[in-house]
Every structure is written in C-alpha cells, then in structure tokens.
mmCIF file as Biopython writes it, N, C-alpha, C and O atoms, coordinates in Angstrom:
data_model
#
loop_
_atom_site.group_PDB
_atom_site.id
_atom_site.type_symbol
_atom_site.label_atom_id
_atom_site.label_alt_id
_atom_site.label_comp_id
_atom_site.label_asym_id
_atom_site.label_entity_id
_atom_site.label_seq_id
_atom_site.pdbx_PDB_ins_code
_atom_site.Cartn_x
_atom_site.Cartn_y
_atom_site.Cartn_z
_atom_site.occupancy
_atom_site.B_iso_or_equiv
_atom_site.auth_seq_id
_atom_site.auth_asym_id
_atom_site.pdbx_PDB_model_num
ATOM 1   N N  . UNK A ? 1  ? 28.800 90.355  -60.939 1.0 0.0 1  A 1 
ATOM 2   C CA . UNK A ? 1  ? 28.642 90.337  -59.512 1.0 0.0 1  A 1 
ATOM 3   C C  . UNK A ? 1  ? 28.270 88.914  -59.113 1.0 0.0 1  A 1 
ATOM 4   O O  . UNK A ? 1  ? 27.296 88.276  -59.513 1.0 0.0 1  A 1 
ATOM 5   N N  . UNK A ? 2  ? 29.135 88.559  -58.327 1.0 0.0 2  A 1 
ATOM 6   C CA . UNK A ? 2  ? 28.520 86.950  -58.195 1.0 0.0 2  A 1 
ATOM 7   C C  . UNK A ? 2  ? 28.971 86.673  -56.262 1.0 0.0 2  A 1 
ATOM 8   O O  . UNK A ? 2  ? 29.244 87.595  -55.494 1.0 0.0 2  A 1 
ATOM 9   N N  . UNK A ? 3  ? 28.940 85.596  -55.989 1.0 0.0 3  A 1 
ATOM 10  C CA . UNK A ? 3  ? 28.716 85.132  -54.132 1.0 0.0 3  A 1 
ATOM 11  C C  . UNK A ? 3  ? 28.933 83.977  -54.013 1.0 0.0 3  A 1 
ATOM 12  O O  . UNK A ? 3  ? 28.013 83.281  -54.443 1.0 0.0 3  A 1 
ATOM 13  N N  . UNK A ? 4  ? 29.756 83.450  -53.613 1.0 0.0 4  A 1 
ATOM 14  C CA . UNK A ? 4  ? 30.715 82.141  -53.396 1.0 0.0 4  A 1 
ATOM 15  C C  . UNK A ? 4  ? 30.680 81.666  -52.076 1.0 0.0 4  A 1 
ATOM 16  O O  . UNK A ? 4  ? 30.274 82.388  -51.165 1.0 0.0 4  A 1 
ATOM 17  N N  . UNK A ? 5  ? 31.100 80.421  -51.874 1.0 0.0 5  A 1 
ATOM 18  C CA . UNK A ? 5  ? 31.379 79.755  -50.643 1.0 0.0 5  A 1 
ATOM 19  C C  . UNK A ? 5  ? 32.031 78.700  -50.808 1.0 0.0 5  A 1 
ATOM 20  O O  . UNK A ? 5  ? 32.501 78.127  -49.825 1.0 0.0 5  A 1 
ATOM 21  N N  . UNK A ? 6  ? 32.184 78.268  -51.924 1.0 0.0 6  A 1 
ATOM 22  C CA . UNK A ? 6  ? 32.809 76.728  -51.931 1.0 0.0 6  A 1 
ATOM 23  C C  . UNK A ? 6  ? 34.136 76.580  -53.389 1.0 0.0 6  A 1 
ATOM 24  O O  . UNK A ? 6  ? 34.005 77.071  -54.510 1.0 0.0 6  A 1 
ATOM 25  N N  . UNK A ? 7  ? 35.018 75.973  -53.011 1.0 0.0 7  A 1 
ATOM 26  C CA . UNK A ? 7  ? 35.486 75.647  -53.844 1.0 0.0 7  A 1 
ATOM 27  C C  . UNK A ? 7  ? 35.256 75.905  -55.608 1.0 0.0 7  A 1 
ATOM 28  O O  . UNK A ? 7  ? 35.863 76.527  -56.478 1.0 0.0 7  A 1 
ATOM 29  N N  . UNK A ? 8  ? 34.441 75.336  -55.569 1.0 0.0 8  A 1 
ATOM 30  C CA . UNK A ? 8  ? 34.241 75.444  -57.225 1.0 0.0 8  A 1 
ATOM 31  C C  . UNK A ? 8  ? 33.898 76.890  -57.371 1.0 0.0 8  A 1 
ATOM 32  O O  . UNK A ? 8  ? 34.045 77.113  -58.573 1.0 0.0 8  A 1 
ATOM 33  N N  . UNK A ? 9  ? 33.465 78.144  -56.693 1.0 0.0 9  A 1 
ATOM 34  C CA . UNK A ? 9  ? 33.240 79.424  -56.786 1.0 0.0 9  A 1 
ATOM 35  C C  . UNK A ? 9  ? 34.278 79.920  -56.815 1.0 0.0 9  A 1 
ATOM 36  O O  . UNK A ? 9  ? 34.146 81.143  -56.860 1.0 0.0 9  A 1 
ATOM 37  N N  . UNK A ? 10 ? 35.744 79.474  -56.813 1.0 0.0 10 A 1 
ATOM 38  C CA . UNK A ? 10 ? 36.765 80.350  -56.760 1.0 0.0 10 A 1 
ATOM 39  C C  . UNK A ? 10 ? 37.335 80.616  -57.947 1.0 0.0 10 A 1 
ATOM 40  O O  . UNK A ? 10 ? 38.067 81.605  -57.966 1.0 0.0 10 A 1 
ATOM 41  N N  . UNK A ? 11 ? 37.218 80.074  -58.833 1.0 0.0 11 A 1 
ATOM 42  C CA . UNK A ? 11 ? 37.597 80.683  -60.033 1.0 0.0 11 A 1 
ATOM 43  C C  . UNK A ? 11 ? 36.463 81.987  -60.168 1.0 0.0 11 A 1 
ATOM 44  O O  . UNK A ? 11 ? 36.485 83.095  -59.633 1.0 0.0 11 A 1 
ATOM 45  N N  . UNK A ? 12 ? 35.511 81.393  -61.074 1.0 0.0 12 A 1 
ATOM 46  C CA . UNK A ? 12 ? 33.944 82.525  -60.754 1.0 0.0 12 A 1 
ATOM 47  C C  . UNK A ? 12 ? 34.286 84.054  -59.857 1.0 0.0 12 A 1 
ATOM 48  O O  . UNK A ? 12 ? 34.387 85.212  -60.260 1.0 0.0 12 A 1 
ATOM 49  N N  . UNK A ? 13 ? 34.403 83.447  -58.483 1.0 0.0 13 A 1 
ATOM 50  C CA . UNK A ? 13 ? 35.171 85.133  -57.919 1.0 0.0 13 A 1 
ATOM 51  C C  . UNK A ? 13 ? 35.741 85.795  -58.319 1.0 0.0 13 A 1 
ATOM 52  O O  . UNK A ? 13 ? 35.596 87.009  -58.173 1.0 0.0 13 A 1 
ATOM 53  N N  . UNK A ? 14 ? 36.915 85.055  -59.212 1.0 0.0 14 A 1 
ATOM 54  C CA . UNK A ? 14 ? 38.226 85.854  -59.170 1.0 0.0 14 A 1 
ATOM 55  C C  . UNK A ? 14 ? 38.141 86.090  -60.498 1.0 0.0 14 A 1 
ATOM 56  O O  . UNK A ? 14 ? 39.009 86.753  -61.066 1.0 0.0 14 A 1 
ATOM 57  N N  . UNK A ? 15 ? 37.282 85.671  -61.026 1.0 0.0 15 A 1 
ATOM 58  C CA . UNK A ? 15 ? 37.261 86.353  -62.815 1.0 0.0 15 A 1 
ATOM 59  C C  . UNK A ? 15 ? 36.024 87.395  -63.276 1.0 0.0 15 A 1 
ATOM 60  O O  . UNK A ? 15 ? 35.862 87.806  -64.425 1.0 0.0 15 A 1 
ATOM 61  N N  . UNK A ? 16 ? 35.263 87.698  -62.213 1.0 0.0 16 A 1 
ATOM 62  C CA . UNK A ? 16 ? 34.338 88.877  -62.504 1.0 0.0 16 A 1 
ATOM 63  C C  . UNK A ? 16 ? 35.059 89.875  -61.964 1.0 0.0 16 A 1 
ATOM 64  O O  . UNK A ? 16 ? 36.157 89.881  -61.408 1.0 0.0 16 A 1 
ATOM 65  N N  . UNK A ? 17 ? 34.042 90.972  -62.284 1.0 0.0 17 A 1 
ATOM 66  C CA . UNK A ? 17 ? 34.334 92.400  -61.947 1.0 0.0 17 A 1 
ATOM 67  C C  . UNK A ? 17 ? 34.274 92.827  -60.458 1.0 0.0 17 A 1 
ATOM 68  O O  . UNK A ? 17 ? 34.758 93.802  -59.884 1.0 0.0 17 A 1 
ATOM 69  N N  . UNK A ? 18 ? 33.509 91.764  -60.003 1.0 0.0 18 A 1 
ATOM 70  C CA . UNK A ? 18 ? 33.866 91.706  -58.528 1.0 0.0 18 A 1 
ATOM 71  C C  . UNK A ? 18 ? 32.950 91.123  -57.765 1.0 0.0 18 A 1 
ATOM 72  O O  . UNK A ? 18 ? 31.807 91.582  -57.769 1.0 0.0 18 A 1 
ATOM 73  N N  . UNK A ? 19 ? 33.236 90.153  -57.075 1.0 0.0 19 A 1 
ATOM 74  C CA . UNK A ? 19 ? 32.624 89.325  -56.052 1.0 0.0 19 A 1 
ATOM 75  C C  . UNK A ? 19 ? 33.011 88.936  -54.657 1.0 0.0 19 A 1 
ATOM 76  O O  . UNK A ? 19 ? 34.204 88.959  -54.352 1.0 0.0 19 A 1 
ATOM 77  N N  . UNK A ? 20 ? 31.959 88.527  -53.653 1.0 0.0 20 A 1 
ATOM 78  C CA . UNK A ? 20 ? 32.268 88.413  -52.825 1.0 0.0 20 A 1 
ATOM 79  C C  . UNK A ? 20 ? 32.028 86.720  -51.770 1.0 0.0 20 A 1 
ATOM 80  O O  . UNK A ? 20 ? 31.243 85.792  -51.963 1.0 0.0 20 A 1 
ATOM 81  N N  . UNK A ? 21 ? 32.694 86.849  -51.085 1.0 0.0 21 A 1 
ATOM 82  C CA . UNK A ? 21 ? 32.494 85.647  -50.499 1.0 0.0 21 A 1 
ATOM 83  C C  . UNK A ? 21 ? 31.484 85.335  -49.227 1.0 0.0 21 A 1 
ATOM 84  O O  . UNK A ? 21 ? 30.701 86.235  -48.925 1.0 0.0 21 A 1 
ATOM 85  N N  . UNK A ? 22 ? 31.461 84.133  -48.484 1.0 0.0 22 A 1 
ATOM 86  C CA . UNK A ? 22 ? 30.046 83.909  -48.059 1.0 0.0 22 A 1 
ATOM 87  C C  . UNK A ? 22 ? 31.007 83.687  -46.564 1.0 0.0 22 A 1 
ATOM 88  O O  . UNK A ? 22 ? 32.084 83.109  -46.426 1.0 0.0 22 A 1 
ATOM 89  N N  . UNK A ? 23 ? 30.083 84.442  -45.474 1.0 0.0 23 A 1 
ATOM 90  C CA . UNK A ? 23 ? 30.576 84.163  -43.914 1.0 0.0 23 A 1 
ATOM 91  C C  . UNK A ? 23 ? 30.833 82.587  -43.491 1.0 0.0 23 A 1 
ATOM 92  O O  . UNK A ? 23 ? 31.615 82.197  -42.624 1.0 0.0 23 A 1 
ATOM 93  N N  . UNK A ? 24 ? 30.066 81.871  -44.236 1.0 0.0 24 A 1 
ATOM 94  C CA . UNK A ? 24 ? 30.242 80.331  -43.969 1.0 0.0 24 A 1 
ATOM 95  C C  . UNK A ? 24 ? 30.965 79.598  -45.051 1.0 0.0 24 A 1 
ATOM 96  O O  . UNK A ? 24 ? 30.786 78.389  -45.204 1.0 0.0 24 A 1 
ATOM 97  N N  . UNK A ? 25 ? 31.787 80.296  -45.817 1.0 0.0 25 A 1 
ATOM 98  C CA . UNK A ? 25 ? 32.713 80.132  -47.100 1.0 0.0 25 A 1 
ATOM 99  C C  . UNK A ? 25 ? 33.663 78.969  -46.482 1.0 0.0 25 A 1 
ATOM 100 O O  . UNK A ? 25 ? 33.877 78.858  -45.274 1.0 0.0 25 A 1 
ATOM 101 N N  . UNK A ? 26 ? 34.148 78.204  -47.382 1.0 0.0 26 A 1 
ATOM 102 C CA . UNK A ? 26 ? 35.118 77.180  -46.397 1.0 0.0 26 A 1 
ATOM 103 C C  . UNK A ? 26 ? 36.187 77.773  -46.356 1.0 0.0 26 A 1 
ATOM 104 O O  . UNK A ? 26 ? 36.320 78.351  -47.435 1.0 0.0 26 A 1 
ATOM 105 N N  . UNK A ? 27 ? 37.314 78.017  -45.491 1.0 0.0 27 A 1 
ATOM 106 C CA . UNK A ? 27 ? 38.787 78.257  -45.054 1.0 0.0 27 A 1 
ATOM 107 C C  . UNK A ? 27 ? 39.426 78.677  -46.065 1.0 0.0 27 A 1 
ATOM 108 O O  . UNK A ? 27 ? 39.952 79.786  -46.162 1.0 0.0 27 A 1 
ATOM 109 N N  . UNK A ? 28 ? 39.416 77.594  -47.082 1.0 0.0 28 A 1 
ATOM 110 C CA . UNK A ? 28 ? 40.150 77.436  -48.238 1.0 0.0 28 A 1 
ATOM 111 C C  . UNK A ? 28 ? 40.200 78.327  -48.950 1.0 0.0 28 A 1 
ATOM 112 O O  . UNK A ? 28 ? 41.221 78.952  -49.237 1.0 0.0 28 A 1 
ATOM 113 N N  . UNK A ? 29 ? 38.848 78.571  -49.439 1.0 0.0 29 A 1 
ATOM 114 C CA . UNK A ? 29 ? 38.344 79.309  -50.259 1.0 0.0 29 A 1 
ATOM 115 C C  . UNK A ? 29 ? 38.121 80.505  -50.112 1.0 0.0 29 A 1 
ATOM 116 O O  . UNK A ? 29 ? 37.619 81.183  -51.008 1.0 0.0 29 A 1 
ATOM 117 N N  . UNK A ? 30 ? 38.531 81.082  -48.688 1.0 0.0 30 A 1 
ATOM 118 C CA . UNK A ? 30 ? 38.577 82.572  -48.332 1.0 0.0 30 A 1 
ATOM 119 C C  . UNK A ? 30 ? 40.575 83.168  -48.653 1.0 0.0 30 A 1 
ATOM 120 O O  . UNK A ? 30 ? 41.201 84.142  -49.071 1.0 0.0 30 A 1 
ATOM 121 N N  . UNK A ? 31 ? 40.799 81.844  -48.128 1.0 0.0 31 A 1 
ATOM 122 C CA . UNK A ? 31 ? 42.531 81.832  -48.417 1.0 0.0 31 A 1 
ATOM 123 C C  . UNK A ? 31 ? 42.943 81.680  -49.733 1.0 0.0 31 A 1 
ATOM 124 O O  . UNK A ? 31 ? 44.135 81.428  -49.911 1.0 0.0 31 A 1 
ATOM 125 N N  . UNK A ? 32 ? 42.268 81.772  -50.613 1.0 0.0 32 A 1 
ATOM 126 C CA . UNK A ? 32 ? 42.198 81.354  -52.320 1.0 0.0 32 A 1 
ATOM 127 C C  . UNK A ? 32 ? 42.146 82.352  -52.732 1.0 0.0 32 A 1 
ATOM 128 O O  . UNK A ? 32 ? 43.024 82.739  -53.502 1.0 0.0 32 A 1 
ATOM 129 N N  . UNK A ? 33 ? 41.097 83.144  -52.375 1.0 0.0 33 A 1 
ATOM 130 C CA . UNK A ? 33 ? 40.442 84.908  -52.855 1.0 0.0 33 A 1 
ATOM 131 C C  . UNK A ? 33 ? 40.424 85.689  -52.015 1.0 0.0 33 A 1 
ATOM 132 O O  . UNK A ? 33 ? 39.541 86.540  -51.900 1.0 0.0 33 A 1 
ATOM 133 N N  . UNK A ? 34 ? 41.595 85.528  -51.105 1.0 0.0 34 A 1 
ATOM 134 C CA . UNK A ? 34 ? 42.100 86.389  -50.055 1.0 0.0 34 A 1 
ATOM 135 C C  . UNK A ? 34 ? 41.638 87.654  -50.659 1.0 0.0 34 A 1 
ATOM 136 O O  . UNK A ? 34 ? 40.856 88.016  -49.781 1.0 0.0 34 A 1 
ATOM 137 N N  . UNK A ? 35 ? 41.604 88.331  -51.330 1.0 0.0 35 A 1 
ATOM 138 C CA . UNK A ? 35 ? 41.365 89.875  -51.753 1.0 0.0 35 A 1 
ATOM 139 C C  . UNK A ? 35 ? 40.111 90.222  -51.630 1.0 0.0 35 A 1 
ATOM 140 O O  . UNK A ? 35 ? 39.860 91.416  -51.791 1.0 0.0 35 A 1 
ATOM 141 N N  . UNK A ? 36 ? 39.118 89.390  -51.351 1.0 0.0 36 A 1 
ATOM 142 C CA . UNK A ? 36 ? 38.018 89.683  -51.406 1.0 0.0 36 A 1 
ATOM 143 C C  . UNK A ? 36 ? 37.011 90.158  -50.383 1.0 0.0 36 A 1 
ATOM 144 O O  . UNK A ? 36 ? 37.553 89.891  -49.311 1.0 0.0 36 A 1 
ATOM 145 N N  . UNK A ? 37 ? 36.128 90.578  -50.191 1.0 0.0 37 A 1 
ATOM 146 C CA . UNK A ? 37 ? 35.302 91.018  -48.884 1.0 0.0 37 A 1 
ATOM 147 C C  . UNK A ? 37 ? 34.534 90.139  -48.704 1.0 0.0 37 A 1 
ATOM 148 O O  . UNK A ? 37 ? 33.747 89.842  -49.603 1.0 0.0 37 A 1 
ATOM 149 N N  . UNK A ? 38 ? 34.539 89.240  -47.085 1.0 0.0 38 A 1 
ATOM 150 C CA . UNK A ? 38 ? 33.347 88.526  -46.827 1.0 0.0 38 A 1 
ATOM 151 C C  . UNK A ? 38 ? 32.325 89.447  -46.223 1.0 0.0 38 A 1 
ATOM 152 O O  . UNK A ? 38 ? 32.306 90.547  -45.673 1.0 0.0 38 A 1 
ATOM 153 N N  . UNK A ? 39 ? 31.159 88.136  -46.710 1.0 0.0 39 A 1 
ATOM 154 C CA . UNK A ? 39 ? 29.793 88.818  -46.012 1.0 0.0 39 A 1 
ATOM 155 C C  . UNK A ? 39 ? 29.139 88.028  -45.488 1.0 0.0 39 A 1 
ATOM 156 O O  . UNK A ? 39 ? 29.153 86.885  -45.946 1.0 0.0 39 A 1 
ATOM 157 N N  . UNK A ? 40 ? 28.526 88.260  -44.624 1.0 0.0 40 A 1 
ATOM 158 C CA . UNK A ? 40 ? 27.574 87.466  -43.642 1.0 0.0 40 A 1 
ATOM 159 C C  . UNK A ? 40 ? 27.164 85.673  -43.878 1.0 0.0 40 A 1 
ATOM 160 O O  . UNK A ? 40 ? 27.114 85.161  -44.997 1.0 0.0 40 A 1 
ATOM 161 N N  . UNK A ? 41 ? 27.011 85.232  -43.119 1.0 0.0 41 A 1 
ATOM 162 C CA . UNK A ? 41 ? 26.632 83.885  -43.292 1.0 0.0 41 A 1 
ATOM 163 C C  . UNK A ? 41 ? 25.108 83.649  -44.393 1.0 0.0 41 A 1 
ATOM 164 O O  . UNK A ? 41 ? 24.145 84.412  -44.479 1.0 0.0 41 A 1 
ATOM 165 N N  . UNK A ? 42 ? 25.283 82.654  -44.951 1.0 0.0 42 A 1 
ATOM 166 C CA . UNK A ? 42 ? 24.029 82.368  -45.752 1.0 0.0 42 A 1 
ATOM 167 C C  . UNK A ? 42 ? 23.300 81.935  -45.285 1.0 0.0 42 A 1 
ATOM 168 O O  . UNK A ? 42 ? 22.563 81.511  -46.175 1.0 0.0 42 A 1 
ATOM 169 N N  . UNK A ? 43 ? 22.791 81.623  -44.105 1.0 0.0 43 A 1 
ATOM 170 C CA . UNK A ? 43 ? 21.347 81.241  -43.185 1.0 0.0 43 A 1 
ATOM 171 C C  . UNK A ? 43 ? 21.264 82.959  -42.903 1.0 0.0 43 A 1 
ATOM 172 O O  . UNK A ? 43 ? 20.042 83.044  -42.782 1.0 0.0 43 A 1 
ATOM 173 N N  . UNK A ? 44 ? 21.601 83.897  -42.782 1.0 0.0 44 A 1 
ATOM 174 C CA . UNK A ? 44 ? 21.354 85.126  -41.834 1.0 0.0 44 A 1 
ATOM 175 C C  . UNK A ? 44 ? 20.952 85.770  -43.529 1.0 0.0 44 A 1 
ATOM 176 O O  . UNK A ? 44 ? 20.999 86.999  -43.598 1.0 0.0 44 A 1 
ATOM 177 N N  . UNK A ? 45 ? 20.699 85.271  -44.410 1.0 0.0 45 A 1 
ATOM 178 C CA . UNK A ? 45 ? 20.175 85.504  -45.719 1.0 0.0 45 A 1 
ATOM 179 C C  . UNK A ? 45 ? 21.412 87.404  -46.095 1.0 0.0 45 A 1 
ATOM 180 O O  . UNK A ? 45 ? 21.184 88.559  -46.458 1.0 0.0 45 A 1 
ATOM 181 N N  . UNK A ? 46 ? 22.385 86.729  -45.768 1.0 0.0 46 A 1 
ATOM 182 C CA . UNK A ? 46 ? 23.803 87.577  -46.319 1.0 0.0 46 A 1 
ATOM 183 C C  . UNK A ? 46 ? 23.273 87.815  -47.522 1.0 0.0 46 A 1 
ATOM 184 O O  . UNK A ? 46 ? 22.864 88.964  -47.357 1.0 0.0 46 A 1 
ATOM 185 N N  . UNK A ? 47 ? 23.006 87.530  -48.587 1.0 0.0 47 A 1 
ATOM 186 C CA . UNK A ? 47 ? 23.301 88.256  -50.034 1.0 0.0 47 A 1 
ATOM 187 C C  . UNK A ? 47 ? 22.146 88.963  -49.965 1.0 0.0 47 A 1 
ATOM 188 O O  . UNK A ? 47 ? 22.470 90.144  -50.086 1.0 0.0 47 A 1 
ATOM 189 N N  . UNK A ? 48 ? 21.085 88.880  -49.847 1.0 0.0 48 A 1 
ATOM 190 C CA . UNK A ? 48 ? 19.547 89.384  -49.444 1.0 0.0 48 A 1 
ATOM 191 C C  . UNK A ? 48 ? 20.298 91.245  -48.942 1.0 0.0 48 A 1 
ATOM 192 O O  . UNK A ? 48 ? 20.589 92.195  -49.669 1.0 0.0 48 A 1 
ATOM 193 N N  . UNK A ? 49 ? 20.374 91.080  -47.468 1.0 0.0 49 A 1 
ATOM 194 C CA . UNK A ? 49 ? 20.992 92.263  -46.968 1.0 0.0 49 A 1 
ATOM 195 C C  . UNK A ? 49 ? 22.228 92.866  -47.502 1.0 0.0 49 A 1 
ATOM 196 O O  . UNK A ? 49 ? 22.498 94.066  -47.437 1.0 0.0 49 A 1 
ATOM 197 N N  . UNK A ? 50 ? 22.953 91.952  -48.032 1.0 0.0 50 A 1 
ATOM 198 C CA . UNK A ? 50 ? 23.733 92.918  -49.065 1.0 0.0 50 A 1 
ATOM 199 C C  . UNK A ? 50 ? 23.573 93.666  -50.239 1.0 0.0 50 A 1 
ATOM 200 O O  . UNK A ? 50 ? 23.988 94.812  -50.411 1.0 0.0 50 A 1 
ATOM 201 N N  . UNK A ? 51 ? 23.071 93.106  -50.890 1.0 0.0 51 A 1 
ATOM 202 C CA . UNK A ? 51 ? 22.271 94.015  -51.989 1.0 0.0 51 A 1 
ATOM 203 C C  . UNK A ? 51 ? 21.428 95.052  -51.643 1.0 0.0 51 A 1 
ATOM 204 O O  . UNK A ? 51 ? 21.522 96.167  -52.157 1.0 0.0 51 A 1 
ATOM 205 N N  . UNK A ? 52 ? 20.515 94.728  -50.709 1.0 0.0 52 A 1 
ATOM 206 C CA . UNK A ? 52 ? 19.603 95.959  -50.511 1.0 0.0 52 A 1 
ATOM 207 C C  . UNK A ? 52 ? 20.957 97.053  -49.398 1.0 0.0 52 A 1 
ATOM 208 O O  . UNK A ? 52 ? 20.681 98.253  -49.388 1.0 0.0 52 A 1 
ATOM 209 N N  . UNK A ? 53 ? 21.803 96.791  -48.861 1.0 0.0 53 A 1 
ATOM 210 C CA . UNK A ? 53 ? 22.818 98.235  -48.630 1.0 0.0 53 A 1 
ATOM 211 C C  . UNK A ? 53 ? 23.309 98.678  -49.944 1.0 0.0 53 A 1 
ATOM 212 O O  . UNK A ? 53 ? 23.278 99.847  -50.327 1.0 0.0 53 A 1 
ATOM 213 N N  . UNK A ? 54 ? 23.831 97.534  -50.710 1.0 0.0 54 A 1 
ATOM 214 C CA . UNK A ? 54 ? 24.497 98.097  -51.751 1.0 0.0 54 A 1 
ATOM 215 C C  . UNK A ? 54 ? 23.920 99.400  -52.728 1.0 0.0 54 A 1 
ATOM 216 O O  . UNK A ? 54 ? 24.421 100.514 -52.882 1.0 0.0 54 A 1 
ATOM 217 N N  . UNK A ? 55 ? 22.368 98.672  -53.468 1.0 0.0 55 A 1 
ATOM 218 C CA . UNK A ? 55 ? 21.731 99.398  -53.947 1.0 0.0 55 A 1 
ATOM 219 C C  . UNK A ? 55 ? 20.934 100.782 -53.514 1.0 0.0 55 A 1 
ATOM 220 O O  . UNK A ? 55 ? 20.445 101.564 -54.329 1.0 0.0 55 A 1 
ATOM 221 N N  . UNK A ? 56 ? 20.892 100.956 -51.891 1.0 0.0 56 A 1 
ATOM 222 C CA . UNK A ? 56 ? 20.489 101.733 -50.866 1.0 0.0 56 A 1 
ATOM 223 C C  . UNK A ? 56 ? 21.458 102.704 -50.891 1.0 0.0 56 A 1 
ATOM 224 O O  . UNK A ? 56 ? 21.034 103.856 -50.797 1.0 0.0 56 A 1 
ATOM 225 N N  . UNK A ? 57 ? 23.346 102.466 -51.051 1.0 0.0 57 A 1 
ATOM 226 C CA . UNK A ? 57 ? 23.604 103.328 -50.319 1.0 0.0 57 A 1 
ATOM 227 C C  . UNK A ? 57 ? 24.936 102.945 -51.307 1.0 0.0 57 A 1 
ATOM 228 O O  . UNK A ? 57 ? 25.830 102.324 -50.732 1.0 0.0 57 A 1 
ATOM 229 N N  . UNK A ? 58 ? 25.127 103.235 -52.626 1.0 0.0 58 A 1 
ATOM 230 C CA . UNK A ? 58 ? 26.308 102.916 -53.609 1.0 0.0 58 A 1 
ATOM 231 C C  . UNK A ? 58 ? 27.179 103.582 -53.229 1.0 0.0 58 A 1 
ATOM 232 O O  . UNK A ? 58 ? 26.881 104.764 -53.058 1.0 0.0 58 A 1 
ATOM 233 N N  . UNK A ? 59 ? 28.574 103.179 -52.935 1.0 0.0 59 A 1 
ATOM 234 C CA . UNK A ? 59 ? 30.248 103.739 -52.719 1.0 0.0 59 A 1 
ATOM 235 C C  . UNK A ? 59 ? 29.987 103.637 -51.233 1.0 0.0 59 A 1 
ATOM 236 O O  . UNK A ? 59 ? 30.904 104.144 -50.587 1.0 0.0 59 A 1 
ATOM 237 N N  . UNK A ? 60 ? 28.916 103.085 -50.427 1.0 0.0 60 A 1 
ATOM 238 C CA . UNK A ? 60 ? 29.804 103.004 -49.166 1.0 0.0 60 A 1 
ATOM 239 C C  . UNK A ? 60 ? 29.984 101.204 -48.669 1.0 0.0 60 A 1 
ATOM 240 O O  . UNK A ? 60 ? 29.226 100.259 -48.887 1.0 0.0 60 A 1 
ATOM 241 N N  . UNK A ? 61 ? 31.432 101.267 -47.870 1.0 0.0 61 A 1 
ATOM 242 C CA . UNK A ? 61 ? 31.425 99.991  -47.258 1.0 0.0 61 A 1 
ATOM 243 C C  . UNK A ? 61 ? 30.415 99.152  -46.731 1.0 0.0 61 A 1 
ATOM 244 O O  . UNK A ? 61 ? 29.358 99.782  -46.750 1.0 0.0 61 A 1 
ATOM 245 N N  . UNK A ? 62 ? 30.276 98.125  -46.314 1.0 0.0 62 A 1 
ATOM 246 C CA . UNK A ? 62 ? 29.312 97.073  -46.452 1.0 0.0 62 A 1 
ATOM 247 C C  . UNK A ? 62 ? 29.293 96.904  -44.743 1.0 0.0 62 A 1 
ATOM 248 O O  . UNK A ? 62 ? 29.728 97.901  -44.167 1.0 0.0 62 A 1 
ATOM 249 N N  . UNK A ? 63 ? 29.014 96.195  -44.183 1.0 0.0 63 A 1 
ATOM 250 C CA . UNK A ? 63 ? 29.535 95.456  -42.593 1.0 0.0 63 A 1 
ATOM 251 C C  . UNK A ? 63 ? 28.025 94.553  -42.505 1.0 0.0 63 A 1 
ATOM 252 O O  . UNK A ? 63 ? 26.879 94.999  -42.437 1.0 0.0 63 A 1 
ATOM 253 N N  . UNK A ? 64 ? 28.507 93.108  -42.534 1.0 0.0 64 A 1 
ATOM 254 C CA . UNK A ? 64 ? 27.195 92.324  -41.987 1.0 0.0 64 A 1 
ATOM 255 C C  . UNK A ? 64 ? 26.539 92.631  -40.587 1.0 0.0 64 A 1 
ATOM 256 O O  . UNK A ? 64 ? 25.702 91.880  -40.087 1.0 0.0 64 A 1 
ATOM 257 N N  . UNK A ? 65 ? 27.055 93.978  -39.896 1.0 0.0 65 A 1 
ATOM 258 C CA . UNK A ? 65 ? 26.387 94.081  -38.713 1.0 0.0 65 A 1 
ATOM 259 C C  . UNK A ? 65 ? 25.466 95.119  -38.963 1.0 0.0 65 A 1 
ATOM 260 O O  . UNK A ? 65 ? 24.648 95.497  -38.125 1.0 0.0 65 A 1 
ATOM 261 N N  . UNK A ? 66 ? 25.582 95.594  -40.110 1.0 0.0 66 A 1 
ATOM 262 C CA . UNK A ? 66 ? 24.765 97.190  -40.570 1.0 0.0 66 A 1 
ATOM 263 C C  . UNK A ? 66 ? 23.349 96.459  -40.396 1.0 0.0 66 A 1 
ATOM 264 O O  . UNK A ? 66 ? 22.305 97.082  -40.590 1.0 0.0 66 A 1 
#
C-alpha cells in the first residue's frame, strides 16, 4: 500500500498491490497511473483520513468529501 504525488512515485504505484495517488499529484503523474484512485490533497492530511475510512469501513469506496 503506498501514496504518491510525484514523478519518482510512479513506478512504486504501479508495482504494488495497490496504491493511490495524492489530490495535489502533478498532471503527469496522474496521466502515468491513470488507473488509479486519487485522494485528497496532502495539506487536508489525505492519507491520515484515508486510512482511518479504509480501516473503519473495508470494501467500501473512498470519497475525500466523506
């Protein structure tokens, strides 16, 4: 499980079991790992609130507005 935003995270994404990308991810790098689900910006402490839905509430979708 890993959380990317930049360039050098795009390999890393795309070779685990599954990761996701960062709301303030650059362009590129969302268009790189197009397959992937973004999440919230990293000042709004995105991975923080993602984990605690994830682990809260396993098999359901995510939404940085939850």
């Amino acid at each position: 499980m890993v959380f990317g935003d930049a360039m050098n995270d795009g390999e890393m994404l795309l070779s685990v079991w599954r990761g996701w990308v960062m709301g303030n991810a650059l362009p590129l790098l969302k268009q790189h790992v197009g397959r992937l689900e973004v999440i919230g910006h990293c000042k709004e402490q995105a991975v923080s609130h993602f984990l605690q839905h994830w682990l809260n509430s396993l098999g359901l979708s995510y939404s940085p507005e939850d």
